[in-house]
N, C-alpha and C positions, 0 to 999 in steps of 0.2 A: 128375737123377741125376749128369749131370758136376757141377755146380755143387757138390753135399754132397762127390763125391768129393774135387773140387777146395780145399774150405772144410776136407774132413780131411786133407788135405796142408799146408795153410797153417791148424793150430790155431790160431797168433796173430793170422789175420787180424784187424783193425779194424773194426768200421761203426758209422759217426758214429751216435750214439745218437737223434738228433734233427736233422732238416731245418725249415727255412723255405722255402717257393716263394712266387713272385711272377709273375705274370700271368694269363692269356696273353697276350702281344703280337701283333698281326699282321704278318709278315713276307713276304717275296717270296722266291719260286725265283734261287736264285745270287747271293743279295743278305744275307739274312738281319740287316736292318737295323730294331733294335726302334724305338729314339724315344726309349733310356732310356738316361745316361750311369750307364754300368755300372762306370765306378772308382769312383764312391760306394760301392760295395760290396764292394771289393776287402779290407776291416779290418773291417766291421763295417757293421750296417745298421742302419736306423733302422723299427721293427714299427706306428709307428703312422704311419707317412707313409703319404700313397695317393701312386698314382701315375697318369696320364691312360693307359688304354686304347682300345681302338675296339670290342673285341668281347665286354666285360660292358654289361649292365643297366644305367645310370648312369655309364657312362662312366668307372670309375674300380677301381682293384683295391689291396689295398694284401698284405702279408705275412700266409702262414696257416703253421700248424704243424702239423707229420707226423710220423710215427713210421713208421720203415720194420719190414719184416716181420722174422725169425729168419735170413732167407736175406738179408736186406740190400734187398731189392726197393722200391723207394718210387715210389707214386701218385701224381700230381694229379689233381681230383675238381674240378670247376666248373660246378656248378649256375645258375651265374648268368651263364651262355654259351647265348643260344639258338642252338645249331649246326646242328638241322634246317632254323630258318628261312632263316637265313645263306646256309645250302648250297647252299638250293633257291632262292634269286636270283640268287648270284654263281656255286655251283659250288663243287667240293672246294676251290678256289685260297684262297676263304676262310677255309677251315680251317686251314692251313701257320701255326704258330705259336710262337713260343720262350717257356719259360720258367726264370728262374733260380731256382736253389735254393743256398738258404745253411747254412752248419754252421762248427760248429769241432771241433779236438782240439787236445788236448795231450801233450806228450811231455815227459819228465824230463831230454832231453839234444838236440844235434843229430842226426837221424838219415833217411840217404836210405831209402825206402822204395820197395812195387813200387803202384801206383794203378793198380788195371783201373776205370775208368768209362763203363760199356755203357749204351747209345742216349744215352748225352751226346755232345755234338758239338764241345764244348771247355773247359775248366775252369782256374783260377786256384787257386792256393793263397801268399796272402801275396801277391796282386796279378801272380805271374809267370804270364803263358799256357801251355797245354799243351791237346796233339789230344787230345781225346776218341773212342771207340769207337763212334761214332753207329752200327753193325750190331749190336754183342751178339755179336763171336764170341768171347770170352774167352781168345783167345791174346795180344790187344795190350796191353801193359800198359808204362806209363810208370816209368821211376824218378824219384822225387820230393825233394827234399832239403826234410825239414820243420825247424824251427829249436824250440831249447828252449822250453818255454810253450805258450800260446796259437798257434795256427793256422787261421787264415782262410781257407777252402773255398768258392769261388763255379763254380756250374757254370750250363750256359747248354745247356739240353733242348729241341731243335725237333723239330717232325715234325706229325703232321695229327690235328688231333682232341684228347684228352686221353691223357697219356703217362704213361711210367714210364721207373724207370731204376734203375739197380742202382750204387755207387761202393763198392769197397772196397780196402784200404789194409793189404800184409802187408808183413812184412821178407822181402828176398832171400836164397835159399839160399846162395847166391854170387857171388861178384864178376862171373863170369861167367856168363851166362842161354842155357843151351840149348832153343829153342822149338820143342819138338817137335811141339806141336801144328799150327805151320802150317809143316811141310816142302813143298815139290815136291818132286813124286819121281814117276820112273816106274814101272812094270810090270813084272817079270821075265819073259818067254817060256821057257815049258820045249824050246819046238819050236829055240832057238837056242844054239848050244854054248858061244858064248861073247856077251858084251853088253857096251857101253858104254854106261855108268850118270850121268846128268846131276842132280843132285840140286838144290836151293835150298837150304842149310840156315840158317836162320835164330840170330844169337846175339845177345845185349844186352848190354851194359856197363852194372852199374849202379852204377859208382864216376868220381869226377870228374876220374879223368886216365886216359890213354891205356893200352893194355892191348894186348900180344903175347902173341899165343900158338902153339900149335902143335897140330895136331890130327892125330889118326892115326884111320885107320878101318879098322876090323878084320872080317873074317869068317870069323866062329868063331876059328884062330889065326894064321887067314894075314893078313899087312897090304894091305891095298889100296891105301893113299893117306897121306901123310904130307905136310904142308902148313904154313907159316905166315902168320897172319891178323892183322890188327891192328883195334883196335875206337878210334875216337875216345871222349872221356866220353861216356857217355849215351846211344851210339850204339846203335841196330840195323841191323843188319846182314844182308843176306839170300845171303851168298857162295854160286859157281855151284863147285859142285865135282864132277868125273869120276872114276867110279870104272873097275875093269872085273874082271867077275864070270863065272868057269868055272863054267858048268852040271853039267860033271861031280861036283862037287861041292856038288850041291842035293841034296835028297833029293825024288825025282820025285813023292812022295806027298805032301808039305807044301803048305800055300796060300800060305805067307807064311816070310818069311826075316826071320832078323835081325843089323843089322850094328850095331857098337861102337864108340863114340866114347870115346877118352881125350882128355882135353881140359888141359891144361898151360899154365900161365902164371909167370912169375916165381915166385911165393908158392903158386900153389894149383892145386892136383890131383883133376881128375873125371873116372869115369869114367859115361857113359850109353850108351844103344841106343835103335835104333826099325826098325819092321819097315818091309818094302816088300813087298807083294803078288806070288804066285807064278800066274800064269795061263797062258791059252793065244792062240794070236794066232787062234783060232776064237773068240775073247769077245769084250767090248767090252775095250780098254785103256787103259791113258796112255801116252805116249809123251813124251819129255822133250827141250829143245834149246837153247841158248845163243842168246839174241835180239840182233838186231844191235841193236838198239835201246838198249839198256842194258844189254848186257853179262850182263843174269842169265838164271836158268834158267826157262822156261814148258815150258807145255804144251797139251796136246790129246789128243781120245781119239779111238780108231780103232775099226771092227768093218771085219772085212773081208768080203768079198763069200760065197757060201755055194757050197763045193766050188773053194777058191780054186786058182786054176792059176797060179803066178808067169809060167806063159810068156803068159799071156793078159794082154791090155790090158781095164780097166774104165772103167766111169763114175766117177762121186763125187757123193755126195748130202753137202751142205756145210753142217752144217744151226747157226746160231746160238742161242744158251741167253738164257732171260730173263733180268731182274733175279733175284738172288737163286742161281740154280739154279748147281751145277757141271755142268762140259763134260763129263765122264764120267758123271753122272747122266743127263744129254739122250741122251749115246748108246747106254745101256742102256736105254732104253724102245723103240729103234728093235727090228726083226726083220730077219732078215738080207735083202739082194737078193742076186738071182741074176744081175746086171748091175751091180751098185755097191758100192764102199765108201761106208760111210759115216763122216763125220768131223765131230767138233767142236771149234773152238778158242774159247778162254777169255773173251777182254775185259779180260784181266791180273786182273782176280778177277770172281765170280759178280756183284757190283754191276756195278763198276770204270765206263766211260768212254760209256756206250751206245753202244757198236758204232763212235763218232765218235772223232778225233783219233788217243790209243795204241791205243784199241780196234779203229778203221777198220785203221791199222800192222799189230796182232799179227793181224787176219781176213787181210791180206795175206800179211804173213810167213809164214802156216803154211799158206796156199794155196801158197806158192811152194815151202817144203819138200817139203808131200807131193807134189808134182809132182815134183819131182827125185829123190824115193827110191821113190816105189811104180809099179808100170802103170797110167798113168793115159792114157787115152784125150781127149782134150783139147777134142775136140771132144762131148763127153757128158757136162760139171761142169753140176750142177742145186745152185743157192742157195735154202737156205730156212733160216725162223727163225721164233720166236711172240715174242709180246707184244714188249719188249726189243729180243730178237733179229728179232722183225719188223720195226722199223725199220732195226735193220742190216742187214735183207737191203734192204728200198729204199733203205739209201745203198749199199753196196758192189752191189748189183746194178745201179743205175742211172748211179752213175760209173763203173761198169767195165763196160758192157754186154756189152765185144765176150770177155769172159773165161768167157762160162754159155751153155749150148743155152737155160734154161728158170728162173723163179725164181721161188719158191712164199714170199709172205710171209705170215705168217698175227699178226691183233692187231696188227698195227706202227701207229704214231702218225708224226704226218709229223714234228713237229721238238719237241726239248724244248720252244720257248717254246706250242706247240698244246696239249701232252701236259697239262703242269703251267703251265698260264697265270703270264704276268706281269703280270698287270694292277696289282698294288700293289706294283708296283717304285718307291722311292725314284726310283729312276736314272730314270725313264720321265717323273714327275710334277715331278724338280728338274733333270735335265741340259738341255745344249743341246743342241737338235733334231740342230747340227749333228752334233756327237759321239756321239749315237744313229744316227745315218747311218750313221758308219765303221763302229760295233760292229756294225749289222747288217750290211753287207758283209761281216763276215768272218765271221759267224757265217749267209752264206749259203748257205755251200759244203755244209752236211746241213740246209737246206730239200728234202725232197727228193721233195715234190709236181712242185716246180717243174722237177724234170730227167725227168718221164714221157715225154717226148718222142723223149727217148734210146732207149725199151725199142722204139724199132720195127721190130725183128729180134729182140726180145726177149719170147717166149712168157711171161703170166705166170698164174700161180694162187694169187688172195686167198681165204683163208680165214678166218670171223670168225664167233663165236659169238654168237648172236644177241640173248643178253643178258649180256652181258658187261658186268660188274661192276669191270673193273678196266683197261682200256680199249676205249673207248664204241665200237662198233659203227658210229657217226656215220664213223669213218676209214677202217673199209675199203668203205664206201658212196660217202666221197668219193675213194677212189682208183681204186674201180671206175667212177665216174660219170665221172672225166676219161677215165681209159681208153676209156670208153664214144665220149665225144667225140673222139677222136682216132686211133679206130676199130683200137686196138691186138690184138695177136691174146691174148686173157685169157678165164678161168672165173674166176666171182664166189661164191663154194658161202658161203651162210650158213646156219648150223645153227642151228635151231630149240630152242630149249629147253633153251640149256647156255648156263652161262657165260663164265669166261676160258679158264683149262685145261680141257678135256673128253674124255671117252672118247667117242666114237662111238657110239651111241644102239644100246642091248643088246649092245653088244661091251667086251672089254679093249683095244683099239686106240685109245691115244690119239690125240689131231688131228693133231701134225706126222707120224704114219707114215700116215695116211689112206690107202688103198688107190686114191682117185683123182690124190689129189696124185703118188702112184708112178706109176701107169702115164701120167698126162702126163708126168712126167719120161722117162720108156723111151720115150715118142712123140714125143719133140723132139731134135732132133742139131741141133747149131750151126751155122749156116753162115760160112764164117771172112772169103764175100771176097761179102759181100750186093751187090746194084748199087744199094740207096738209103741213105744214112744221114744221120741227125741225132744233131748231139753239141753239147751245152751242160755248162758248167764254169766254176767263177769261178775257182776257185784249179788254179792249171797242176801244184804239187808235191803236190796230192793226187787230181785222175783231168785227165789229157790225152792218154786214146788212147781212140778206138774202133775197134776193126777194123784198116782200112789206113791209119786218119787218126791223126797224133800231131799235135798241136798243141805249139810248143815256144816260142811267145812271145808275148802279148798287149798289146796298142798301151796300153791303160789299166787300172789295177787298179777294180776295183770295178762293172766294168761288165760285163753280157753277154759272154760269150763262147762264140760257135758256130760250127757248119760244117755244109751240109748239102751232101752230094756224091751226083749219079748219073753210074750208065756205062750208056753205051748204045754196045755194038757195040766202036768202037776211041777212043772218045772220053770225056773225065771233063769232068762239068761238076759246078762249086764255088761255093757263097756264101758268104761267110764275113765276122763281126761281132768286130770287135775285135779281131783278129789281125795278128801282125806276121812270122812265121814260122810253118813248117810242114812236116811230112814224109810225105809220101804213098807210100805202097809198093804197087807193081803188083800184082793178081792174075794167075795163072800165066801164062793166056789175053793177057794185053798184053804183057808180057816177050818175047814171043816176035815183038813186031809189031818192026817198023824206023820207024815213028814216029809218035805219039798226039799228038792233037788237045785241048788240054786247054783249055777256058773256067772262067776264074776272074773272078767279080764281074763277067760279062759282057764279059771281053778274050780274046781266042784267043791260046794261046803253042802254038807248035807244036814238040816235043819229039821228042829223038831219046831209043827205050824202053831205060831205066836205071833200077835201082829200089835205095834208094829217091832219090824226087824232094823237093830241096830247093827252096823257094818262100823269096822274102823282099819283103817290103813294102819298096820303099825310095821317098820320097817320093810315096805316094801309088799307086804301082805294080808291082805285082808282077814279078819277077826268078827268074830259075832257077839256082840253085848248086849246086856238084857238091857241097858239104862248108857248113858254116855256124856260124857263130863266135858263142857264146849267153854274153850278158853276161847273169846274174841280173840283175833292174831291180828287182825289188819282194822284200822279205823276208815279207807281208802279216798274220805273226802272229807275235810272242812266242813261243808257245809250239813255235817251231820247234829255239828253243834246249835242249829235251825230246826231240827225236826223234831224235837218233841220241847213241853216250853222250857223258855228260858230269860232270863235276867241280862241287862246290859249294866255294866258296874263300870266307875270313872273313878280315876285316883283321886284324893285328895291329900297327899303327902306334899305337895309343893303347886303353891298360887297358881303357877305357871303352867306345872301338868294339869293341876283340876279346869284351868281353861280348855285346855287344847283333849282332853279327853271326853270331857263334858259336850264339847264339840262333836267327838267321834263319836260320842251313843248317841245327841239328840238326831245325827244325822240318819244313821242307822234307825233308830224308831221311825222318823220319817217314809224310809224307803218300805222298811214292811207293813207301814200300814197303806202307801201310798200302791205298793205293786203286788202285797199280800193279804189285804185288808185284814192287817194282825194286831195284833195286842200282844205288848208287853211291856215290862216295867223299866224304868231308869232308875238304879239306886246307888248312892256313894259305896265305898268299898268300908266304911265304917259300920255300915245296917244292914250288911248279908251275913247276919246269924248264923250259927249251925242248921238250925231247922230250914234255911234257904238253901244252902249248900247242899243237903242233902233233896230238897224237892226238885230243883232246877236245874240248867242247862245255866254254864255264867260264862258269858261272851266279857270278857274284861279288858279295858285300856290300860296300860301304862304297865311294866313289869316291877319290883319289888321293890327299886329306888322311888318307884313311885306311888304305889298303890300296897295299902296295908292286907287288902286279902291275899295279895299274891305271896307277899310274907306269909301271911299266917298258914295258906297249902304247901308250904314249903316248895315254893314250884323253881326256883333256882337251881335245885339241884337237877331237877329235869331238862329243865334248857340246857343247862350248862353242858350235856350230856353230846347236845350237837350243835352248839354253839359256840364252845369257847375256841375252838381251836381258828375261827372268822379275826382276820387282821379290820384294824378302819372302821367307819363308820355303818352301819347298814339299820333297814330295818327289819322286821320278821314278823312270822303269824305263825302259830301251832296248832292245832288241835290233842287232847290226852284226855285221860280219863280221869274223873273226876276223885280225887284222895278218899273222898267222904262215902261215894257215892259209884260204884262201879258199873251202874246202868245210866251215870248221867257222864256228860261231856264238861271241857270247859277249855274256852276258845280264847288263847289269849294274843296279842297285840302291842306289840314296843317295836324299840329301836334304842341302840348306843345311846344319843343324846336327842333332847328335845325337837330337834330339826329332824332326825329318825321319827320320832316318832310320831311326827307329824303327818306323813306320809306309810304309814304303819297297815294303814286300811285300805290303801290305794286302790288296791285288785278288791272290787267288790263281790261277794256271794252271794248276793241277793237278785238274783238271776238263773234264766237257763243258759246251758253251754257255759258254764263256767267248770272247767279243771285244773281246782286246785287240790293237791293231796293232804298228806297228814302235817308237810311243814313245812314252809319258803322261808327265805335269806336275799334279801336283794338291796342292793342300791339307789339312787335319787335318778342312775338312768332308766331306769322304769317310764318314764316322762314323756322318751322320747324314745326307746326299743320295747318297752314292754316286756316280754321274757325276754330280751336280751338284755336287760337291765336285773337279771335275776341271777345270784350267785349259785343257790342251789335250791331244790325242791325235792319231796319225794316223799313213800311214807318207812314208817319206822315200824319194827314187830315186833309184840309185847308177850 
């Protein structure tokens, strides 16, 4: 039904009248590396070549022809794939496979257009790249600049099994693109007289130069907000803007309100609306906030507890959402407690990051809000989540143990590379050992079998259906079985005779509200100062505390890192593995002593009671500081240059780089807003000021032959430091610290020459299971090994 609506909105939509596909190929998870040099097909293809596959009949597949339906929807159909057999040796991992599909149009003149291309996953026209909509939600859509004539269409379809996929190609209403379909936005409470209103609102630029404008937002005919916005070419835009809205002036009987946008720019004048929902803070809601992370607007939904009393303190049932599912969906299934809020935060969208990297971030972030603004009783937070969000609960419950009384995962998988195997990884079969070493060290940190050890104050309850069809039962068997060994305090409830999602056997009570999973949670309170603890961690900036233990520096990256500490009486004793600092904070009961006996790694240091206690390794032996002085030593991932905001900067030293860089940031904007619903800026490397350089995180294209801020950081001399001694062409990526700015990053991206650094970006970070470290070197075989197209990787210590 949206789709007809959508297709009579846009009468002149397009749809190529005739497809060619080609494959299947077999691909890998975080790889998606065919075998096939896909610029042959960038103008045209050749229908009677075959091409070498691995998973047809004969080894061999060449061009078939299709006709898509009325609605544009187009199939591949491959009979000549045994996929049952396949599956049942290797496993679904077999199935993951991409295939291209070709077409042309033509057009009477030059003209930019709007390409929505759902479940492709990235497409060419006339050889230039662009993101595809690999979900199908139909609000992402690219502007395309097609040329007079003939136009060459190559799209690139992965996913498991045999697919489909929909590409169609309208003219823009306007210059300006208001996407109403994928606002943030909160909830109106009728119970509040007056609100602060956080919105996302999403716009596009679909013309090729810069565009101001001004926006007002009206309700009914009062003005709320007047603002001006600037969009780069091409850009989307997903601006956080604050309204604020008097109740008295709702109509207490309406469910939903609506507010007014006039939208103004130079040349053209629009005006649109969209509503926002009117409820009550007795329902489930949304609830909206300004992320430190990048600046834009998220969210989360709330139900509050039942006969809520502001002056009382509650629990928090903290529950995470699968793949797929929205956070206000999850929390409409729950019923209310009479002892808890319940909340759920997003993962930056219903796919977005599994619970790891932004995702692990925004589960933090929106613990840390509703703590600060509701009654939350602290010592009562119970983490729970399915499928998805079952592994986020055993990583955020297990690196942060000492933060939950109780944590109920239910479906969780231990680590992407378990969930969706990487066995026909390029990278696995052509990299060198060594640099699949590094990548798995960083991509340790949400293994998160491996930190079970940590939940040993940590009550848990696995739940898992017992034929579960979409992730295998095998995992919460193996998390119950270590439990089992390590004799942690856990209930193992597998249900009989349901699958992934289930209702509860003759009830409407779906699994995550299970009536046992609650009442363990009501029969567990936290204990905040336990007398035994075990803590393991590999990376210190994403879990280094449990309890009274903060760990705040580690002797070697890539290695172990633990503490396990008991108190007996007036005395702490400590072992600890890879640590070079540390901060210990007294329970009540020692503060009060006049002085504690404390063994660390079997030395007695006897301590007058001050809390908290600094500890420092210094050759070999532990030292007591009253204060302690933390040089960062390791950056340990790329992707750190993403975690708090930041600026995407394109050269403009040379026509030629400002094309091809200009490229690389509007790309990159795309994907974090399309896979992190983020915000952030595109700006030339002429208009990052000092005051930018010091606010921001700057992801930058192009190195000093090309881009003038890279001059201006003097950042040559830095590269050059593990660079110069690379014979040949190659391209590269670094992460360092920022000159200006020693609490900001800045991420930069080249290559030798223009064809380098074309390919500069290649390994995307805008993902989970991605390990890359402080700095890669690689070559143009990246295409076709992957890490074995990689000269060298690793990080650097400062």
């Amino acid at each position: 039904m949206l789709l007809l609506l959508f297709l009579l909105q846009f009468s002149d939509t397009l749809i190529p009248k005739k497809w060619y596909y080609l494959g299947p190929f077999l691909i890998a998870p975080r790889e998606g590396i065919s075998g096939i040099k896909e610029e042959d097909f960038y103008f045209g293809i050749d229908t009677a070549k075959k091409f070498p596959t691995l998973l047809t009949q004969g080894g061999y597949t060449s061009w078939k022809e299709t006709i898509p339906d009325e609605k544009g929807n187009v199939k591949f159909s491959y009979p000549e794939v045994l996929w049952d057999s396949l599956i049942q040796f290797y496993g679904f991992a077999i199935a993951l496979n991409l295939t291209y599909a070709y077409s042309e149009v033509e057009f009477d003149e030059d003209k930019i257009m709007l390409v929505m291309a759902e479940r492709v996953s990235s497409f060419f026209v006339n050889g230039k790249g662009y993101l595809g909509d690999v979900y199908g939600h139909n609000f992402f859509r690219i502007p395309v600049k097609f040329k007079k004539g003939k136009n060459s269409i190559l799209l690139k379809v992965s996913g498991y099994g045999e697919r489909s996929f929909r590409f169609l190609i309208f003219p823009p209403k306007n210059k300006i693109i208001f996407i109403k379909e994928d606002i943030t936005k909160p909830d109106i409470l009728k119970e509040k007289e007056k609100q602060k209103l956080i919105f996302g609102l999403p716009f596009l630029n679909t013309t090729e130069g810069k565009i101001d404008l001004s926006l007002k937002i009206f309700f009914k005919e009062e003005l709320l907000k007047e603002t001006k916005l600037s969009l780069m070419p091409f850009q989307i835009s997903k601006f956080p803007i604050e309204v604020l809205i008097k109740n008295k002036k709702l109509n207490q009987n309406d469910s939903l309100v609506y507010l007014s946008l006039s939208i103004e720019t130079k040349d053209e004048y629009q005006i649109d609306s969209f509503f926002v929902n009117i409820t009550s803070e007795t329902l489930p809601h949304s609830v909206t906030f300004i992320s430190q992370i990048d600046s834009s607007c998220q969210y989360f939904a709330i139900l509050y507890p039942q006969n809520f009393d502001p002056n009382k303190k509650y629990g928090l049932i903290y529950s995470l959402h699968g793949a797929g599912v929205e956070a206000i969906g999850l929390c409409k299934v729950y019923s209310k407690k009479d002892f808890a809020f319940v909340a759920c935060p997003t993962n930056r969208r219903p796919f977005g990051f599994d619970w790891e990297d932004w995702g692990y971030l925004d589960c933090k972030e929106v613990l840390e809000y509703i703590l600060k603004n509701y009654p939350i009783d602290t010592n009562r937070i119970y983490l729970t989540g399915h499928s998805m969000g079952g592994h986020g609960c055993w990583v955020f419950g297990l690196l942060n143990p000492s933060l939950f009384a109780a944590i109920a995962p239910g479906a969780g998988w231990i680590s992407h590379q378990s969930y969706v195997p990487w066995i026909f990884q390029r990278s696995l079969i052509y990299g060198d050992p060594d640099l699949i070493a590094i990548r798995d060290k960083i991509l340790k940190t949400y293994q998160t079998i491996y930190y079970l050890e940590n939940a040993l104050n940590l009550p848990i309850f696995i739940f898992h259906g017992a034929l579960d069809d979409n992730v295998p039962t095998l995992f919460g068997r193996y998390f119950n079985s270590e439990a089992e060994r390590l004799k942690l305090k856990k209930i193992y409830k597998e249900v009989p005779n349901v699958k992934h999602w289930y209702n509860l056997p003759d009830t409407n009570i779906v699994c995550v509200d299970d009536p046992e999973i609650i009442n363990f949670f009501k029969e567990n309170i936290r204990e905040p100062f336990p007398k035994n603890i075990i803590f393991k961690t590999y990376d210190l900036d994403i879990s280094n505390k449990a309890y009274h233990i903060e760990v705040l520096e580690e002797e070697e990256f890539g290695k172990e890192i633990k503490i396990v500490s008991e108190i007996k009486e007036e005395k702490i004793f400590l072992e600890t593995k890879n640590i070079k600092q540390l901060k210990i904070y007294l329970p009540p009961e020692l503060k009060e002593k006049a002085l504690i006996n404390l063994f660390i790694d079997g030395k007695e240091l006897k301590i007058k009671s001050f809390s908290p206690i600094y500890l420092v390794k210094e050759k070999g032996k532990w030292k007591i500081k009253r204060d302690f002085a933390l040089k960062r030593k390791f950056l340990r991932t790329m992707k750190k240059a993403y975690f708090s905001p930041f600026i995407l900067v394109y050269s403009t030293k040379s026509e030629s780089a400002e094309k091809i860089t200009y490229e690389q940031a509007l790309k990159e904007s795309y994907l974090w807003y399309r896979y992190g619903n983020g915000y952030c800026q595109i700006l030339p490397d002429t208009l990052v000021n000092e005051e930018l350089i010091k606010k921001y995180n700057l992801i930058i294209f192009g190195d000093e032959r090309y881009n003038y801020l890279v001059e201006k950081l003097n950042l040559k001399k830095i590269k050059d430091k593990f660079l110069k001694r690379f014979k040949n062409d190659f391209a590269y990526r670094f992460i360092y610290f920022n000159p200006f700015n020693k609490d900001k990053f800045l991420l930069l991206s080249s290559g030798t020459n223009l064809e380098m650094l074309k390919i500069a970006n290649y390994f995307s970070l805008l993902s989970s299971a991605v390990g890359l470290p402080d700095y890669i070197i690689f070559s143009s075989e990246i295409k076709e090994k992957g890490l074995g197209g990689v000269w060298e990787m690793g990080l650097y210590h400062h």
